[in-house]
N, C-alpha and C positions, 0 to 999 in steps of 0.2 A: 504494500500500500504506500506509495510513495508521497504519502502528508508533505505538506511542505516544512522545514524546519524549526520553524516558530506556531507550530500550531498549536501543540501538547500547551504551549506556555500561555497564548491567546485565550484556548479554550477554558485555563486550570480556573477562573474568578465562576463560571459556568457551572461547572462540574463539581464545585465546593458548593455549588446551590443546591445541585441535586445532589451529592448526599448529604445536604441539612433536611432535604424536603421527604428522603430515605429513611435518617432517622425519625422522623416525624410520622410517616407511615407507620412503622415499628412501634411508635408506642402506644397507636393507636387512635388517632386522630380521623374525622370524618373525612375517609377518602373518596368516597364516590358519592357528592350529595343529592344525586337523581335518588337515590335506594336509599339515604342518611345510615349507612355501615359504614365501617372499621374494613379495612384488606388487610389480614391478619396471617398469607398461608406460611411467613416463615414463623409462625411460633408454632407450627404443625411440627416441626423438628428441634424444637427448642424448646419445650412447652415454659418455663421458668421466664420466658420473656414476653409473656403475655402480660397484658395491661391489671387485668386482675387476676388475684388466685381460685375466683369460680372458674374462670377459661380453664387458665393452667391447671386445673383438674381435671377438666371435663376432658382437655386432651388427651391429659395422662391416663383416664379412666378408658376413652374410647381406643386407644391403642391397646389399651389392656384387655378390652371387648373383642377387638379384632382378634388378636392372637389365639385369645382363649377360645373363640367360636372356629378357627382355622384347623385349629388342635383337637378340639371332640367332633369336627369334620373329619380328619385326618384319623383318626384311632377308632372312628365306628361308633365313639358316643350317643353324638347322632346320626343318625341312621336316616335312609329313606323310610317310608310309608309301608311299604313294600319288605323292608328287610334290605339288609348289605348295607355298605358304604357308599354316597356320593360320589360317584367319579368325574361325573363331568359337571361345568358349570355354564348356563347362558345367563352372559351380562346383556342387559338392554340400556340403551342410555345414548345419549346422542352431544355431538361436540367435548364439551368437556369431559362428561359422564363418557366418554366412550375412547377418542383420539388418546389421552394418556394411559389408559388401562391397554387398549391395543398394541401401544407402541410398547411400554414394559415388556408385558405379554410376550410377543413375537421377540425382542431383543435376549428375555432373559432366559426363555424357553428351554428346556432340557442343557443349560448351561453346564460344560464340565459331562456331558454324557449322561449325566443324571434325570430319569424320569422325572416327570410334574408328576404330583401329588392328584392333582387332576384335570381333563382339559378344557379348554377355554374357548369359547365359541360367544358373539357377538349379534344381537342386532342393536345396528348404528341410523335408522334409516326408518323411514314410513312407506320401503317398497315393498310391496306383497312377495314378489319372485323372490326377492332377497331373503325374508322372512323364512318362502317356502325352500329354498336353495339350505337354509343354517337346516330347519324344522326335519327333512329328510333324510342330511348326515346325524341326527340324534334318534331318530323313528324309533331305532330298536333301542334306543338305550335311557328313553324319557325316565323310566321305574328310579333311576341314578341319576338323576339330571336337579341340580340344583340350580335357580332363576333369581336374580340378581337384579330388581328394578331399580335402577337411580335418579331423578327429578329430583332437585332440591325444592323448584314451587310446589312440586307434585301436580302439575298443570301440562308440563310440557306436552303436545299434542302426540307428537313424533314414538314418543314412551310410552305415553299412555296406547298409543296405538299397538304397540309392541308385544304391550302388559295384553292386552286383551288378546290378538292373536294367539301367544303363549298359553294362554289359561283357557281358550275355546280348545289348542289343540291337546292339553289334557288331559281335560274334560272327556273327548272325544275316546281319547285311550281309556277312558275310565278309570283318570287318576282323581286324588285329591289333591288338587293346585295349590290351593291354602300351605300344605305339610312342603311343599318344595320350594316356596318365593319367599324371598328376603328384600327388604323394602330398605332404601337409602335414600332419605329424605326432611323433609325439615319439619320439626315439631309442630303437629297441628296442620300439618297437608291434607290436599284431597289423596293423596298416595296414603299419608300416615293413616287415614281417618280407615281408607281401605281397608290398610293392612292391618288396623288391631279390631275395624267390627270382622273380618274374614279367619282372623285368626293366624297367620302367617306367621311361618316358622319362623323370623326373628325383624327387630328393627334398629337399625342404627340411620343416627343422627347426621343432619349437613347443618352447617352454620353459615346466617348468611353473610358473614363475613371472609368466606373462600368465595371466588368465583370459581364458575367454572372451567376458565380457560388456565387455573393454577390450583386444581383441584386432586392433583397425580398426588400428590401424599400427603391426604389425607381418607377417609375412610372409602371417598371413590376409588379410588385408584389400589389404598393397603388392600380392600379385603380382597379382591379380586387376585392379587399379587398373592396375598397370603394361605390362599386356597389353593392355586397353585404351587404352593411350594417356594417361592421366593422369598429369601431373606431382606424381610420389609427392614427390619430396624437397621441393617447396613444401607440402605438406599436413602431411609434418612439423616444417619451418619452422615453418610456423603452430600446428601445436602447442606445441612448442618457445618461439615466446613466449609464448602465453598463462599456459605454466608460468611462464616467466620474474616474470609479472605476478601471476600468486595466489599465488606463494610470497610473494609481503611481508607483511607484518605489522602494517604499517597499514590497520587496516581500511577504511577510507575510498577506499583506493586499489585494492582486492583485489575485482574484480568475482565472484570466484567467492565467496568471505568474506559479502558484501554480498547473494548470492543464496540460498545456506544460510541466512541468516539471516533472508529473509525465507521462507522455505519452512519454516523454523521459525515464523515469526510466524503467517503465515496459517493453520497446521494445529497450530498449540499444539503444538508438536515431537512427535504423537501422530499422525500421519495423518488429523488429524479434518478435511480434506477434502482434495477430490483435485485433480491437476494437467491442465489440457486446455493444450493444444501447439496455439497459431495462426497455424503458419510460413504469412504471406502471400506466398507463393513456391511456385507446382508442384514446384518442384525439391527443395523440404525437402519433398515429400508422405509419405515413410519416414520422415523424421525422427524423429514422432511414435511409431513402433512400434521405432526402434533406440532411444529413451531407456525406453522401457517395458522392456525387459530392464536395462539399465544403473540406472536408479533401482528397480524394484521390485527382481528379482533380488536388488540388493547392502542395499534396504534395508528391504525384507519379513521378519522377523525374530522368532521368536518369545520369544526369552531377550536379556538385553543381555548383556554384559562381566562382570558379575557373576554372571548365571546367574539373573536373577530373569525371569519372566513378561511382557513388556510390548508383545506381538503388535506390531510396530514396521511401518510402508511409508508410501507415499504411492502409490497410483493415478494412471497415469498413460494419457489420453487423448487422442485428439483427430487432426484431420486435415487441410485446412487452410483458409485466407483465400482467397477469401467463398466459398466453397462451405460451410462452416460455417454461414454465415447460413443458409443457405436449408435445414438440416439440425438443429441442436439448442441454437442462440441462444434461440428460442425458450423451452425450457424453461430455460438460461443467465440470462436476463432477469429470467421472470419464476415459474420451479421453484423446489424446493428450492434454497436457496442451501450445496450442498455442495463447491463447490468454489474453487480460485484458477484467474485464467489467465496464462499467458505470449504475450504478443504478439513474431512475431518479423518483424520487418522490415529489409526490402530494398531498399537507395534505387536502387539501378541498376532500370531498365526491362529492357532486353535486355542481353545479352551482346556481339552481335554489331554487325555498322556498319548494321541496317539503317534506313533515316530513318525518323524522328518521324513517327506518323499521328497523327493527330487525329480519334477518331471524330463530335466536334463541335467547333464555335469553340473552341479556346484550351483544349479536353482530349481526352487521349488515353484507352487501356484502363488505361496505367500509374497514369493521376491518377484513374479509378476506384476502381483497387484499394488504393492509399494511401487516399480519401476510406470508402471501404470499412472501410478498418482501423481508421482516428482515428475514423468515426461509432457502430462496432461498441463501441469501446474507452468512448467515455463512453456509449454507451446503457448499460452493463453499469455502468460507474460509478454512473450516475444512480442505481441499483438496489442498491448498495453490494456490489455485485458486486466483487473486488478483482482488479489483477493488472500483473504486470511485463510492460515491455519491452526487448527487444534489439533493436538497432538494428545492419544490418551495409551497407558501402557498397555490394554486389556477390556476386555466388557466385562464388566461385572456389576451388581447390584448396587456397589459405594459409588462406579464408575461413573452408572446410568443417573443416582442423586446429585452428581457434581453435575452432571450434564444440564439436567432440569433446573436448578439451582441457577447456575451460571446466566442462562438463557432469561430466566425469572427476573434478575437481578437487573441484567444488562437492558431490559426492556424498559425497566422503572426510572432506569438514570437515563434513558435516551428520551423517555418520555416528558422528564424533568429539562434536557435539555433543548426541546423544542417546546416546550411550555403546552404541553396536554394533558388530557383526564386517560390513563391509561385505564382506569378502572372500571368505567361504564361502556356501553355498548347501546344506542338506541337507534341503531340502525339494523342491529337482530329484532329488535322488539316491533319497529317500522314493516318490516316481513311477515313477523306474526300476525297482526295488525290484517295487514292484507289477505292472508293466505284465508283467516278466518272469514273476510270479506270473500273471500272466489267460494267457499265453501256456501255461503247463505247465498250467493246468485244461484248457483246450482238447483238449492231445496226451491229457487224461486221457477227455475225451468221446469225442476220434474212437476210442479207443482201443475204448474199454465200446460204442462202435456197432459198430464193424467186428467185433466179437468175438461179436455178434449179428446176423449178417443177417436183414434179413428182420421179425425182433421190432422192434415200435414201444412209441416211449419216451413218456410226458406231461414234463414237466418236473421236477415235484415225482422221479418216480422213478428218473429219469436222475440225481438230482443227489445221490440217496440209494443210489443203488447203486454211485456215484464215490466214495463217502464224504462229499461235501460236502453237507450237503444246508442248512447257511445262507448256500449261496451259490447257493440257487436263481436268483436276478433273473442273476448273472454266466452259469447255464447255459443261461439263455432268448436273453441277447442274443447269447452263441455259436453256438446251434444255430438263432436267424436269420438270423443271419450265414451259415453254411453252408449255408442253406439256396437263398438268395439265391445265391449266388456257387457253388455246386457242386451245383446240384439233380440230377445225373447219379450224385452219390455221397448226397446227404440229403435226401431227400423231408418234405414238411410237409403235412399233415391239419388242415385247421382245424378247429376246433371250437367248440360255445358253449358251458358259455365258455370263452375264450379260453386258458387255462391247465392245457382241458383237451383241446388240439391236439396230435397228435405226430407224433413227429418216428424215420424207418425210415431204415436204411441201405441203398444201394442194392446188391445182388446182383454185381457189377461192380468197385464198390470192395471190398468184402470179398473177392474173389480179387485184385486188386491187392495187397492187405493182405498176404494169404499168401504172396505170390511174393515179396513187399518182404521178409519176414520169411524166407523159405530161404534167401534171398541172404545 
């Protein structure tokens, strides 16, 4: 990153602001005042630095919840429904709830040769196919299947959609659902409320003091880990120092300090280009998609601190080393020059004891993928391409906490140094908002078809007898949606042209309709 000489020095009156504004997060001050909470996730590994001693218990208690419930998972304590042991677990949960647990997950996975405890399967998503895609690799093994819902409002739509697929497809095996889900959510949710009239096998608590896009360790992210087999309290260890280490104040020694700063340099503290992620390591293959919520989310922005306009982010990409090469180095090289990169390297080969191959004299695949990395890194040099590396000795569970750590830390001082709210997000909530909106036009078309059997709609006048009618394009991709997916209730006529196809309800559903309606 070739800074210019004086800039470390320029920037140091900056940087001493953000971390006054860091320790002032830490001790608990209203960080996010759309929500008026506290962003508390580094006392998740420190609990003794939490603002009061009710926190600092509650932490210390729920890490004690986690382990202890991981452990009579683990030894057949508790037991399925059915008899035996839990072996497999589906997490549901989406964004936060989901991108850090995955990413753990897959990185720390049979680490060292060693079995998971049990395995780990995800819905991240409100796609049916997705849904049915996980639901089929489990068919035979539901009777062992532990279900894992996370919402902290207990609201999310996406989850709650998940929750209910899951437990329709139970049911249908003729399980008892209740005896297999665990609920992660916030005291007094429509999730909580769920899970203790239904009775469900256990619940632990969110605070809304984590977000969730720095939620990996805490009870999101442990139990899931912990069920697995992962040594959760080294991964907080290892967060735990990294804080230790960016909290100082001298720059020079502050890796997270020194990485804001250059994420400022390369992108003129404006996003003027973006980040690609080249963890040389399968194992960080998520890596690259947990730091895209973590960096854009907290730093996509369209107002600063003051309230003025200065549409704020960094983009972040990328997937990993050398598979990258053979995928969009190319344009890297010798494209647009819109971006930086970060190189992340792994000096350990394997994990486990197995011996040194050599695919030829005197190299193996490991001295590939390092020559791989250093040859990628100055080609892209040559070309004034710029970008940083991280160097780590090994994957492992302390490895993987400095990792999150670091990234956590370097977000908040970059955040302080462009002057924004890293902590809130109201352009997720702007989505919801909407999405809820496309949802109530729909109940309004099925509504105005069923109320007409038989009469066929074009577009244009289907969306004028709704009252919406500039929201024509919303009523087309509706009614081929329905059309597609219920042809037994909405038949489709094509027509040329196209816009002027319509769309009949079917004879069938409209007595559906009315019977739904006497009841």
């Amino acid at each position: 990153m070739p800074f210019p000489d004086d800039f470390l020095t320029t920037m140091e009156p900056r940087l001493q602001q953000a971390y006054a504004d860091m320790a002032a997060l830490e001790k608990g001050i209203i960080a996010n005042p759309d929500e008026n909470r506290m962003v508390g996730h580094y006392w998740l590994r420190n609990a003794v630095l939490a603002p009061t001693p009710e926190l600092s218990a509650a932490i210390t208690n729920v890490l004690t919840a986690i382990k202890a419930f991981a452990a009579k998972i683990h030894k057949g304590e508790i037991t399925a429904p059915g008899g035996g042991k839990f072996k497999n677990v589906l997490v549901i949960g989406i964004g936060g709830s989901a991108l850090g647990p995955q990413f753990v997950s897959h990185a720390l996975s049979r680490l060292g040769g060693e079995r998971d405890r049990t395995a780990i399967s995800f819905f991240d998503n409100t796609d049916p196919d997705g849904m049915d895609y996980v639901l089929a690799q489990l068919s035979t093994k539901l009777k062992k299947t532990l279900v894992i819902v996370i919402s902290k409002s207990g609201s999310t739509i996406e989850t709650r959609n998940g929750m209910l697929e899951a437990a329709a497809t139970f049911k249908s095996a003729g399980l008892d659902y209740p005896k297999h889900f665990v609920a992660i959510t916030g005291d007094g949710s429509k999730l909580d409320q769920t899970a203790q009239a239904e009775g469900w096998l256990a619940r632990f608590p969110m605070w809304d003091w984590v977000g969730g896009r720095t939620s990996e360790l805490c009870v999101v992210g442990l139990l899931p880990a912990a069920l697995q087999g992962i040594k959760v309290d080294k991964m907080l260890a290892g967060a735990a120092a990294m804080d230790e280490v960016t909290r100082k104040t001298a720059t020079k020694d502050n890796p997270a300090a020194l990485m804001a700063l250059m994420w400022y340099w390369a992108t003129d503290g404006r996003g003027a280009k973006d980040m690609v992620i080249f963890p040389y390591k399968d194992r960080l293959l998520l890596f690259s998609r947990y730091l895209q919520q973590l960096v854009m989310e907290s730093l996509g922005k369209e107002l600063d601190l003051k309230g003025n306009i200065v549409n704020q982010g960094i983009s972040v990409y990328g997937n990993k080393g050398s598979t990258d090469q053979h995928a969009h180095v190319q344009q890297l090289r010798e494209g647009v020059n819109n971006f930086f990169v970060t190189f992340i390297e792994v000096l350990r080969d394997r994990s486990g004891s197995k011996t040194r191959f050599e695919v030829e004299s005197g190299a193996t695949t490991g001295d590939y993928l390092q020559a791989f990395f250093l040859g990628t890194r100055d080609a892209l040099t040559e070309k004034d391409r710029h970008s940083l590396t991280i160097t780590i000795t090994e994957i492992s569970a302390k490895n993987i906490g400095l990792l999150i750590a670091l990234y956590e830390r370097t977000v908040g001082l970059y955040a302080s140094l462009i002057g924004i709210n890293a902590h809130h997000q109201p352009g997720v909530e702007a989505g919801k908002k909407a999405a809820s909106g496309v949802i109530a036009l729909k109940q309004k078309i099925t509504a105005a078809l069923a109320a007409k059997p038989g009469t066929s709609f074009t577009v244009p006048t289907l969306a004028e007898k709704i009252g919406q009618p500039d929201r024509a394009e919303h009523v087309l991709k509706i009614l081929e949606h329905l059309a597609v997916n219920t042809p037994d209730r909405v038949t489709k006529t094509v027509r040329k042209p196209w816009f002027d196809s319509i769309y009949t309800v079917g004879a069938r559903w409209h007595r559906m309709c009315l019977l739904a309606s006497l009841r």
